[in-house]
C-alpha positions as CSV (number, residue, x, y, z in Angstrom):
1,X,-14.6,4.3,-9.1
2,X,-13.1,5.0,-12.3
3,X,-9.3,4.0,-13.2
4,X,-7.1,6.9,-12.6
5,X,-3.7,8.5,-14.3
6,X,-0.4,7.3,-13.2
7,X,0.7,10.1,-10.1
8,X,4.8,8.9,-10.3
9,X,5.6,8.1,-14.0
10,X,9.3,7.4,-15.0
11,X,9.8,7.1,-18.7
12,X,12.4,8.6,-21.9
13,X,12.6,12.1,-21.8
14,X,11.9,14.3,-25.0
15,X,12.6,17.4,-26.5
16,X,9.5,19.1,-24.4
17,X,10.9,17.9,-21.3
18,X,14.1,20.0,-21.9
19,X,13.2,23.3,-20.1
20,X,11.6,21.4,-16.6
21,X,15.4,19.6,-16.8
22,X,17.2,22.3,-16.6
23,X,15.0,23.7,-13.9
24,X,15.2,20.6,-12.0
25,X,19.2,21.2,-12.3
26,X,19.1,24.7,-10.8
27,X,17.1,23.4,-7.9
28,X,19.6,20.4,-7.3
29,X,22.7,22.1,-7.7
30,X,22.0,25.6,-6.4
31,X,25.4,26.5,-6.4
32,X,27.2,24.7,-8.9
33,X,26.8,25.1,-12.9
34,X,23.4,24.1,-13.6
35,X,23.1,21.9,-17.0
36,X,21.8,24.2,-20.5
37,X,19.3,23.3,-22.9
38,X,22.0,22.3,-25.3
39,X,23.5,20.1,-23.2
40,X,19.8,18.1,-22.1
41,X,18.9,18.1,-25.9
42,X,22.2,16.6,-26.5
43,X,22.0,13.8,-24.3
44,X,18.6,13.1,-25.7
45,X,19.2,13.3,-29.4
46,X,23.2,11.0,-28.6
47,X,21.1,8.5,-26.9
48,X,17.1,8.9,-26.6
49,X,16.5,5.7,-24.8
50,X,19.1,6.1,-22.1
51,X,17.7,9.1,-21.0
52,X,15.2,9.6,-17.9
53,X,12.5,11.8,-16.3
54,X,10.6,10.6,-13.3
55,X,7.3,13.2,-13.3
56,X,5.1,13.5,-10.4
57,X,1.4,14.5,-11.5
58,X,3.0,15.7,-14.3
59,X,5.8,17.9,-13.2
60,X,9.7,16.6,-13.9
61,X,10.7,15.8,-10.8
62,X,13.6,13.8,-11.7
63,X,16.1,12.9,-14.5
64,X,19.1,10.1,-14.9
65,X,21.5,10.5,-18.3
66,X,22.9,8.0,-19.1
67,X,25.5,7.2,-22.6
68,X,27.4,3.6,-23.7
69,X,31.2,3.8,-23.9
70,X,33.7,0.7,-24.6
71,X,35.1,-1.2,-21.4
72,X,38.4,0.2,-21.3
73,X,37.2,4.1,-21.6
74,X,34.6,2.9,-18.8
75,X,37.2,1.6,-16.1
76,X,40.2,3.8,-17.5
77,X,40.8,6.9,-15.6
78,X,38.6,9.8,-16.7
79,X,37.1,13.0,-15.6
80,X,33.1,13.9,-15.9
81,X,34.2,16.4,-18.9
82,X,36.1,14.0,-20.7
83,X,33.7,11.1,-20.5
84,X,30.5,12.8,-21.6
85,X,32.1,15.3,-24.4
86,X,31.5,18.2,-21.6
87,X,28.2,18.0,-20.8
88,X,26.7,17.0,-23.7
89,X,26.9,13.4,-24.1
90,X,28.7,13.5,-27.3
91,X,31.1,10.5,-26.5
92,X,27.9,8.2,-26.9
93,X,29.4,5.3,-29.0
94,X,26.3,3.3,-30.1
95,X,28.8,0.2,-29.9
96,X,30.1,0.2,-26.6
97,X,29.4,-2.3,-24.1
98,X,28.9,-0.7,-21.3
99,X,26.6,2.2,-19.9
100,X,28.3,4.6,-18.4
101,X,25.6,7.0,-15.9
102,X,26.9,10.1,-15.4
103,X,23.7,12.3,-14.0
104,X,21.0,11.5,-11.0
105,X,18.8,14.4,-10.1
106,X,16.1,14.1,-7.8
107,X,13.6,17.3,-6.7
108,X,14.8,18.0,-3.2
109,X,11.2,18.5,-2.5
110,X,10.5,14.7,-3.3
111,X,13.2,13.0,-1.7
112,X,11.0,10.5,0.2
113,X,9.4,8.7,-3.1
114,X,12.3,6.6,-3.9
115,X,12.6,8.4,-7.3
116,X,16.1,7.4,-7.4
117,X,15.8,3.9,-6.9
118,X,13.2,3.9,-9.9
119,X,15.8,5.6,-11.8
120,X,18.5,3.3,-11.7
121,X,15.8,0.0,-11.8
122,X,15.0,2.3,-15.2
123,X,18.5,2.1,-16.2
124,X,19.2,-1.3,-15.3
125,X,16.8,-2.8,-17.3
126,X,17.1,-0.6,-20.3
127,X,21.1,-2.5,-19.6
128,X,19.8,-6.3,-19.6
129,X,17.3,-5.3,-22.5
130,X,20.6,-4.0,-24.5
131,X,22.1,-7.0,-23.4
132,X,25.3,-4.9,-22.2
133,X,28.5,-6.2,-19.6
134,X,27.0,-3.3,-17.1
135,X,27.0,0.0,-15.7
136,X,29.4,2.1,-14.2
137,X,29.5,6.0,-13.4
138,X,31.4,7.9,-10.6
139,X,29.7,7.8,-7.6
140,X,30.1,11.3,-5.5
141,X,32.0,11.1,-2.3
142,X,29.8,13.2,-0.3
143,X,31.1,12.9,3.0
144,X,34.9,13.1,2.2
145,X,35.6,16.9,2.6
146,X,34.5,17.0,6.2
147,X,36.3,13.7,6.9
148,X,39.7,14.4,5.1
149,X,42.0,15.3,8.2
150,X,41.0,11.6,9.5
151,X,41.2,10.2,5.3
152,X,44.1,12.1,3.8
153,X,43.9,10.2,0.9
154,X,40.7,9.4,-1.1
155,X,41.6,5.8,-1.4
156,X,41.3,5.6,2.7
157,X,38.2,6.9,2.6
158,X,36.6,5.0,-0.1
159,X,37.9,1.2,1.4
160,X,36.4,2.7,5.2
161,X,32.9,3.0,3.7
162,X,33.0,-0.1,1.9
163,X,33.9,-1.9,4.7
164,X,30.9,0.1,6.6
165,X,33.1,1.7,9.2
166,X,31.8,5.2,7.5
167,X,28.9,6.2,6.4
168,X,28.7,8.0,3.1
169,X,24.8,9.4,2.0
170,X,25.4,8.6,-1.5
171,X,27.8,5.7,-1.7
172,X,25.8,4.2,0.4
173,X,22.7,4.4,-1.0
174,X,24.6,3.7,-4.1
175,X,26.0,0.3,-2.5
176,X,22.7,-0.9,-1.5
177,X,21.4,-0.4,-5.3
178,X,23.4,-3.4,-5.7
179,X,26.9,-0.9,-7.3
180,X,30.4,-2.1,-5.8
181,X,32.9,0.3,-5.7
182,X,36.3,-0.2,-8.2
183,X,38.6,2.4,-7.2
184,X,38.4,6.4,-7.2
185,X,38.5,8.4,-10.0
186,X,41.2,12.1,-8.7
187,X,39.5,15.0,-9.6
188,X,36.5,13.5,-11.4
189,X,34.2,16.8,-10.9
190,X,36.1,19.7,-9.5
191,X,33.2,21.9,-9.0
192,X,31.8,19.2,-6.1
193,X,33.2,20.7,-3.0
194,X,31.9,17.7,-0.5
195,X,33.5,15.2,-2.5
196,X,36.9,17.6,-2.8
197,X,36.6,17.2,-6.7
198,X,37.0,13.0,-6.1
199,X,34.5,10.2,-7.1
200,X,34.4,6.5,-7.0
201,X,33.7,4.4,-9.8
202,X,31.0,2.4,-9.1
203,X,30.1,-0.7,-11.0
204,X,27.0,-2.8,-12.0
205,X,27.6,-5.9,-13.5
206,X,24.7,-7.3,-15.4
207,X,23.8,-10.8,-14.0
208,X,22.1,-12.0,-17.2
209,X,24.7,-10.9,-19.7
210,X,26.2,-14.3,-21.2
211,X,29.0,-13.2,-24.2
212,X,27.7,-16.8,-25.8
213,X,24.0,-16.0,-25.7
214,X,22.7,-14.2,-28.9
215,X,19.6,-13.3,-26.8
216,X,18.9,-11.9,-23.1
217,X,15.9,-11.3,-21.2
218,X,14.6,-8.0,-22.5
219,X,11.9,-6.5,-20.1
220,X,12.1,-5.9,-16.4
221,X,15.3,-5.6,-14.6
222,X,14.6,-9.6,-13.5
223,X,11.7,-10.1,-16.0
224,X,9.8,-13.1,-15.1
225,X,10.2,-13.0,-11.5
226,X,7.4,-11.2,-9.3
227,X,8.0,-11.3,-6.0
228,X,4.4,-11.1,-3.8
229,X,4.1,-10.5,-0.1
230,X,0.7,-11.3,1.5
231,X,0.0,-10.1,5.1
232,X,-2.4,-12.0,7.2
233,X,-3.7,-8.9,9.5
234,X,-5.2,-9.6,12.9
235,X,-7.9,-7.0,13.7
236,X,-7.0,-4.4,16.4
237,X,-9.1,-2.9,18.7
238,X,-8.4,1.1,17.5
239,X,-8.3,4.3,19.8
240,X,-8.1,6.4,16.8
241,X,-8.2,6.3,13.3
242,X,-3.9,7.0,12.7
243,X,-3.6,3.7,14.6
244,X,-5.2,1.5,12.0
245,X,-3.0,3.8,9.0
246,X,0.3,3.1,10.8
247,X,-0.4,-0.7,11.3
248,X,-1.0,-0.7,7.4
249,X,2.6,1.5,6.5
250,X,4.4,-1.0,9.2
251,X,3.3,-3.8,6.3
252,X,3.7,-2.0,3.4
253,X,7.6,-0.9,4.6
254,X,8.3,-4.7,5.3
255,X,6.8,-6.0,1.9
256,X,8.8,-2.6,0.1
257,X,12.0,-3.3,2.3
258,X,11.6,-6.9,1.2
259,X,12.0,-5.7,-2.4
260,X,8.2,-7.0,-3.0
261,X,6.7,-5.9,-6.3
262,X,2.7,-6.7,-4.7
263,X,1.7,-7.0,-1.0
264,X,-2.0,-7.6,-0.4
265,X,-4.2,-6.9,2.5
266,X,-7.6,-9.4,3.7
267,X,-11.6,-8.2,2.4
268,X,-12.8,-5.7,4.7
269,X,-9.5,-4.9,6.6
270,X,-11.2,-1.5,7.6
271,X,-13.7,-3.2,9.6
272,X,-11.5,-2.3,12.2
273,X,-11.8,1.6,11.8
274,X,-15.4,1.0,13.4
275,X,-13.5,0.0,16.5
276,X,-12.6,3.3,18.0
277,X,-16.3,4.4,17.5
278,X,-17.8,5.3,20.7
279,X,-20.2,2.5,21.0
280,X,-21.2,-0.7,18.6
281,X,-22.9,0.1,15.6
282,X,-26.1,-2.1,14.0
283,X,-25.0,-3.4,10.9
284,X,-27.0,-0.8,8.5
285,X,-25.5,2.1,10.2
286,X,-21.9,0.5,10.5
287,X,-21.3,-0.2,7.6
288,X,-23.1,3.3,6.6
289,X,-20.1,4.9,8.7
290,X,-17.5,2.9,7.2
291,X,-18.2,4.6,3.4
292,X,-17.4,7.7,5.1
293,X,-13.6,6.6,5.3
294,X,-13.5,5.9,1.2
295,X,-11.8,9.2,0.6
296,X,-8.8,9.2,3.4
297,X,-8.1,5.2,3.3
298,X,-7.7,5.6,-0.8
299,X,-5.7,8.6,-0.6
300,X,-3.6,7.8,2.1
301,X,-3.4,4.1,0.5
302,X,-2.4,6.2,-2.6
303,X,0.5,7.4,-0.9
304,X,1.5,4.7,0.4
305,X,1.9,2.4,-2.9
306,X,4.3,5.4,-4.2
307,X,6.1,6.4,-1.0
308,X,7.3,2.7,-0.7
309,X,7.6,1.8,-4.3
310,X,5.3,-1.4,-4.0
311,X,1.7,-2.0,-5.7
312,X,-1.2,-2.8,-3.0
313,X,-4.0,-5.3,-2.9
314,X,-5.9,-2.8,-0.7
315,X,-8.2,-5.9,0.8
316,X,-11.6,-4.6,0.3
317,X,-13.6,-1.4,1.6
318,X,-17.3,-0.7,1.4
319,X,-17.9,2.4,-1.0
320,X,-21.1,4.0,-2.1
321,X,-21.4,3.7,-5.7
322,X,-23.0,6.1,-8.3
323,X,-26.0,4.6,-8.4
324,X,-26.0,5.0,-4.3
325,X,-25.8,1.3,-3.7
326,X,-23.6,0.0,-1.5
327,X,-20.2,-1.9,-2.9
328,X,-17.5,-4.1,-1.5
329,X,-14.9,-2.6,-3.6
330,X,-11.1,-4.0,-3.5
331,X,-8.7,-0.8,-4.5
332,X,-5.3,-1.7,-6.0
333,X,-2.7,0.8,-5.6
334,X,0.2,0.7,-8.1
335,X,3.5,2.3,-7.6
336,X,3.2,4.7,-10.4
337,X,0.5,6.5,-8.2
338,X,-2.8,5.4,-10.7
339,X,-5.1,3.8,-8.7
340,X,-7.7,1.0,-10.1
341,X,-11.3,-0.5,-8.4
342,X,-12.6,-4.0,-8.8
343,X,-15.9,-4.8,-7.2
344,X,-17.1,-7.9,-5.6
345,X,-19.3,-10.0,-7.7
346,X,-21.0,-12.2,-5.6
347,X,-21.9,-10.9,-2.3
348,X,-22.8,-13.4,0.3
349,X,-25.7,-13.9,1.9
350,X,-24.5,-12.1,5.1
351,X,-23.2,-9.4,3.1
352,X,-26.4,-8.9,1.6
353,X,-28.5,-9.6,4.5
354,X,-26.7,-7.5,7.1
355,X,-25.0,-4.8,5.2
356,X,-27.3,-4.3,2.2
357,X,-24.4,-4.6,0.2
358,X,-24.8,-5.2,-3.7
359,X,-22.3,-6.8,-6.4
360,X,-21.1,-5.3,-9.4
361,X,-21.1,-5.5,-13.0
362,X,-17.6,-6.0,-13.9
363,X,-14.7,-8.2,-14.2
364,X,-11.2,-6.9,-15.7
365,X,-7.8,-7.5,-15.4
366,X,-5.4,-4.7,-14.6
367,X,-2.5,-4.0,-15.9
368,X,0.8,-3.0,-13.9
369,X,4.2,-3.1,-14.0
370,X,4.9,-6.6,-14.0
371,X,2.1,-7.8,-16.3
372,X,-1.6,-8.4,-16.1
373,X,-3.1,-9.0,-13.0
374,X,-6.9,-10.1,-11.5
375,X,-8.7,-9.5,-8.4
376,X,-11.1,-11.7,-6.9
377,X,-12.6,-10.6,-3.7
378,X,-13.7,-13.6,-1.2
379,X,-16.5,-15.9,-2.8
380,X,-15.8,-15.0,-6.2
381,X,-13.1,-17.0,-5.6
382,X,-16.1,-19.8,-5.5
383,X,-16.9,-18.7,-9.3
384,X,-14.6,-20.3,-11.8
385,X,-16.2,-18.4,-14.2
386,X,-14.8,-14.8,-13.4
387,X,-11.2,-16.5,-12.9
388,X,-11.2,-18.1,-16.3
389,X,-12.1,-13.9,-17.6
390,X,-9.3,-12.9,-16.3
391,X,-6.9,-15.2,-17.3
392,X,-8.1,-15.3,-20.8
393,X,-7.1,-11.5,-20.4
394,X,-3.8,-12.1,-19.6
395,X,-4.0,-12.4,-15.9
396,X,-1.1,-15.0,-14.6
397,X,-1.6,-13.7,-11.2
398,X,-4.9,-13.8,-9.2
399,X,-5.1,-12.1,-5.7
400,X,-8.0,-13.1,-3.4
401,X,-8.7,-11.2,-0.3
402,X,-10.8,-13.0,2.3
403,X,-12.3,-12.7,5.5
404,X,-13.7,-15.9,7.0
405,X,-15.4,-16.4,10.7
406,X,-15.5,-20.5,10.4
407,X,-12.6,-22.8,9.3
408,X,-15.1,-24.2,7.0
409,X,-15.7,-20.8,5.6
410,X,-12.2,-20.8,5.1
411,X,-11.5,-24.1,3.5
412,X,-14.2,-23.5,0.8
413,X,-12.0,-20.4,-0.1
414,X,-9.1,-22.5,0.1
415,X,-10.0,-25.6,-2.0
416,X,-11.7,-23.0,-4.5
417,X,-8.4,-21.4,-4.7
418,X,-6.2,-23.7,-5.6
419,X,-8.6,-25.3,-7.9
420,X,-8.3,-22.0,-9.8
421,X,-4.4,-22.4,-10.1
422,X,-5.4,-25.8,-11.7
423,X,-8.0,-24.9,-14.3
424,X,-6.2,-21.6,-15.1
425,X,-2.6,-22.5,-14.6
426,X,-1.9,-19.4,-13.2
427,X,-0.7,-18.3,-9.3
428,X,-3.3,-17.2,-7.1
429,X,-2.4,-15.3,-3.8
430,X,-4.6,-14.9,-0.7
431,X,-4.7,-12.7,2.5
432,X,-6.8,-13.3,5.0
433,X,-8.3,-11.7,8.7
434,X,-7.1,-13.1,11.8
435,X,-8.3,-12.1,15.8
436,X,-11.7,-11.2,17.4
437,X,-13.4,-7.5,17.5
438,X,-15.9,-7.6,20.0
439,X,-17.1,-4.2,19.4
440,X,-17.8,-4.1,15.5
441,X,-20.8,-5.9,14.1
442,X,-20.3,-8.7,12.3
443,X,-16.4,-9.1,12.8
444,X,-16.7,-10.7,15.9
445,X,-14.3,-13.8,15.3
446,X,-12.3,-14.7,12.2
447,X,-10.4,-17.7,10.8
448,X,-7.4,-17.4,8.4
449,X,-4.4,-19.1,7.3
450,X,-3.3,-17.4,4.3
451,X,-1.6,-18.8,1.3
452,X,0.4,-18.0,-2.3
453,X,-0.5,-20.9,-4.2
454,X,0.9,-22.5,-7.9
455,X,-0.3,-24.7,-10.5
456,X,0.3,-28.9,-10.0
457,X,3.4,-29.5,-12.2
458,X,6.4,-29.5,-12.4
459,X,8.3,-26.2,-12.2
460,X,6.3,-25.4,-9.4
461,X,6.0,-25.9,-5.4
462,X,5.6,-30.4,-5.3
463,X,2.4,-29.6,-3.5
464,X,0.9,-26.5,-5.2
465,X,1.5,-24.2,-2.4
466,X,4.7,-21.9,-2.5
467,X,4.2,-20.0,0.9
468,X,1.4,-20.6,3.7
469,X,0.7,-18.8,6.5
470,X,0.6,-20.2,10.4
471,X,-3.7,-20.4,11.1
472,X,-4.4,-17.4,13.1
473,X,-1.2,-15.9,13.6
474,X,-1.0,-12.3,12.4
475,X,2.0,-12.7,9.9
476,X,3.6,-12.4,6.4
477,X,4.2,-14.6,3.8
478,X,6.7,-13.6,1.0
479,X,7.0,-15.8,-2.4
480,X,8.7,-15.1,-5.6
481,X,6.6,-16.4,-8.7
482,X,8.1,-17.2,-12.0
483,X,5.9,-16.0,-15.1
484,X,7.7,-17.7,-17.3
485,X,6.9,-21.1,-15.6
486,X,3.1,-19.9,-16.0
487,X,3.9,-19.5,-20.1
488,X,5.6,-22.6,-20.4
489,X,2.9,-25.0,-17.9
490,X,-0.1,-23.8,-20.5
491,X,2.2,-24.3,-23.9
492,X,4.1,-27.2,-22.8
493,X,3.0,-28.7,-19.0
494,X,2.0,-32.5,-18.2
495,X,-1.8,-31.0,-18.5
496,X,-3.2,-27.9,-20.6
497,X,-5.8,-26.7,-19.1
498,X,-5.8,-23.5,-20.9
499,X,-5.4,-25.0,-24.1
500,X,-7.5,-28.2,-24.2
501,X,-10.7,-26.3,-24.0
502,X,-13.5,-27.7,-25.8
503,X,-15.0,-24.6,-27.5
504,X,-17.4,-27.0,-29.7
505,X,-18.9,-28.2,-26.5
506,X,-19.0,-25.2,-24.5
507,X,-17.9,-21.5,-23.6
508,X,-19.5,-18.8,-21.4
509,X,-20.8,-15.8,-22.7
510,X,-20.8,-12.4,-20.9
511,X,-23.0,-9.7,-21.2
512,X,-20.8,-7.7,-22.6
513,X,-19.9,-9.9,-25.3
514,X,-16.5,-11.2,-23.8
């Protein structure tokens, strides 16, 4: 399967974004002023970078403005005309030290793909890159004008929800984005009924900005921190199909309500779709019936990575190729909706004997939001070869899926594993099948104790393993992995692995050159 485009995209909006903006602010605000195409190209042209579109298979779907203003104008009192110039953003001062957000619109018809969260992560690293004190904006009060007999003063209402005695739609998910609440800003935006015309200013302090440092981190929101969730699955005996796709969205909400950036999911996890067949399939024909799923489990998968806002190891799935062969294929599902295949290598000898399946042709690493990452399904964990490819590419994550029957089996994935971590000084993370399926060929028993694993020095874990898994207990494991620990192990760690190659003495060659 071929790499596909990006299905949620948040990026800087343009000039040919303009007219879908002001569309997207006629559907949001049906019955208030809706913004003109002088004000959008204002924001843009005061402030490019600070400016937002989320677009969903290609449609603007969302939009976040943002300007910079100086401290005292940020927490000073102000209304929404004064502090963006009426609409147009024209009190941008490209020296102030704080960002001031004063626009969130999400498409009402795509209120359940977090696109608001991705906006202010958007705007929260474009704050650390810009190395700026933080972010404020005034927060609507959404709930005050049905509440006001009980809160005749804003200020009441405002100190109730932050103490959570009321709930407030917006301030709340506003609190939870990490923004405290200063004080409330009297008739901030007199055309917002609900809120009776108030707001709250609502304040983001940015947790690396240091007034001594000359230089902040300048990527992600927390830009060398990854934080991986792997879920060791014990196989269910199905009665349909939906019960196998909830059990997966249970682990996907955890890893996503966890704030994980990756969860992954054991090799051949859909084994247990062939539980709800009728009667036990022979291993030709089962794993014949299984290809049949490729469609629903990668769209629904699909969904599922950009619904939760989390990229998916999708464990493994037998697909039919092009070439009509048979493939163990592990699918990796980013957040931004694109969706990315890496075959197994190395088949085993059961895999080929039983299953007729066949390896493929090609190693890569794929890029995502938080850097290049590689895939190794199972026993190509076993090859050093195709771990060294993709860390030569960049890769300073490696995720192996698995599914061993024998603790043997599972200890040579083990050992192989952290071996890896060694020789590529790089984190490799595993997720494994635990439980019995008596009705599904060759998954009859299976052996796991899944692990997140780090190199052997000294910013890392004292034993190489950061997070391990109770053996054959269905269960998570959550880790946060530092990059930059990775960077500095292969330019400066006890041992160099990476470095002290001996490229007069040897190198492997691939067949395509790399």
């Amino acid at each position: 399967m071929k790499s596909t485009k990006a299905k949620l995209e948040i990026r800087n909006a343009t000039a040919e974004d303009i007219d879908e903006i002001v569309e997207l602010s006629r559907r949001v605000y049906p019955v208030e002023t809706p913004y003109t195409p002088g004000m959008i190209r204002g924001h843009i042209n005061a402030f490019g970078r600070g400016q937002f579109v989320a677009t969903y298979e290609g449609k603007v779907v969302g939009y976040a403005a943002t300007l910079r203003v100086k401290e005292r104008k940020a927490f000073g009192q102000h209304d929404w005309i004064q502090i963006t110039g009426g609409g147009y953003a024209s009190t941008h001062d490209g020296n102030g030290d704080w960002m001031y957000g004063f626009e969130v619109m999400v498409d009402p018809s795509r209120r359940r793909l977090r696109i608001g969260k991705r906006l202010y992560d958007a705007r929260q690293a474009l704050c650390v890159e810009l190395d700026l004190k933080g972010i404020a904006f005034g927060g609507r009060l959404a709930g005050y004008a049905r509440r006001r007999k009980a809160f005749p003063d804003p200020d009441q209402y405002l100190a109730s929800v932050a103490k959570r005695e009321t709930k407030d739609p917006t301030l709340d998910f506003q609190i939870r984005a990490g923004f405290e609440p200063e004080r409330v800003l009297r008739l901030y935006n007199r055309e917002d009924k609900p809120s009776d015309g108030h707001a709250a200013l609502m304040i983001w302090r940015n947790p690396y900005y240091d007034p001594k440092l000359d230089t902040q981190p300048v990527t992600r929101l927390d830009p060398e921190v990854v934080r991986v969730v792997s879920v060791q699955m014990e196989a269910r005996t199905l009665k349909n199909t939906e019960e196998f796709y909830e059990a997966v969205d249970y682990f996907v909400d955890v890893a996503s309500e966890y704030e994980g950036d990756f969860v992954v999911f054991p090799e051949l996890f859909t084994l247990q779709l062939l539980s709800c067949e009728p009667e036990e399939l022979a291993p030709d024909a089962a794993i014949q019936r299984l290809t049949e799923h490729t469609e629903e489990f990668t769209s629904r998968l699909r969904d599922m990575a950009v619904k939760r806002n989390i990229n998916i190891i999708g464990g493994s799935h037998p697909t039919i190729v092009d070439d009509g062969d048979i493939h163990n294929i592990a699918y990796v599902f980013l957040r931004d909706g694109s969706v990315h295949a890496q075959e197994k290598i190395h088949p085993t000898p059961d895999e080929r004997t039983y299953w007729n399946i066949h390896g493929g042709d090609a190693v890569e690493a794929i890029e995502t939001d938080c850097g290049p990452i590689g895939v190794m399904i199972c026993y190509d964990s076993e090859f050093p070869e195709l771990a060294r490819r993709l860390a030569d590419q960049g890769a300073r994550i490696l995720f192996v899926p698995y599914n061993t029957d024998t603790r043997h089996g599972y200890w040579r994935v083990r050992y192989c594993c952290q071996a890896r971590t060694i020789e590529n000084q790089c984190y490799v993370v595993t997720s494994g099948m635990t439980g019995n399926l008596a009705n599904v060929s060759n998954l009859d028993i299976q052996w796991a104790e899944s692990g997140i694993f780090t190199p052997s020095d000294f910013p890392f874990a004292r034993d190489g393993i950061a997070a391990l898994a109770s053996e054959n207990v269905e269960q998570v494991s959550v880790a946060d992995l530092n990059l930059n620990s990775v960077t500095w192990a292969r330019a400066k760690g006890s041992v160099r692995n990476m470095r002290d190659r001996r490229f007069d003495l040897y190198r492997t060659v691939w067949s395509d050159g790399g």
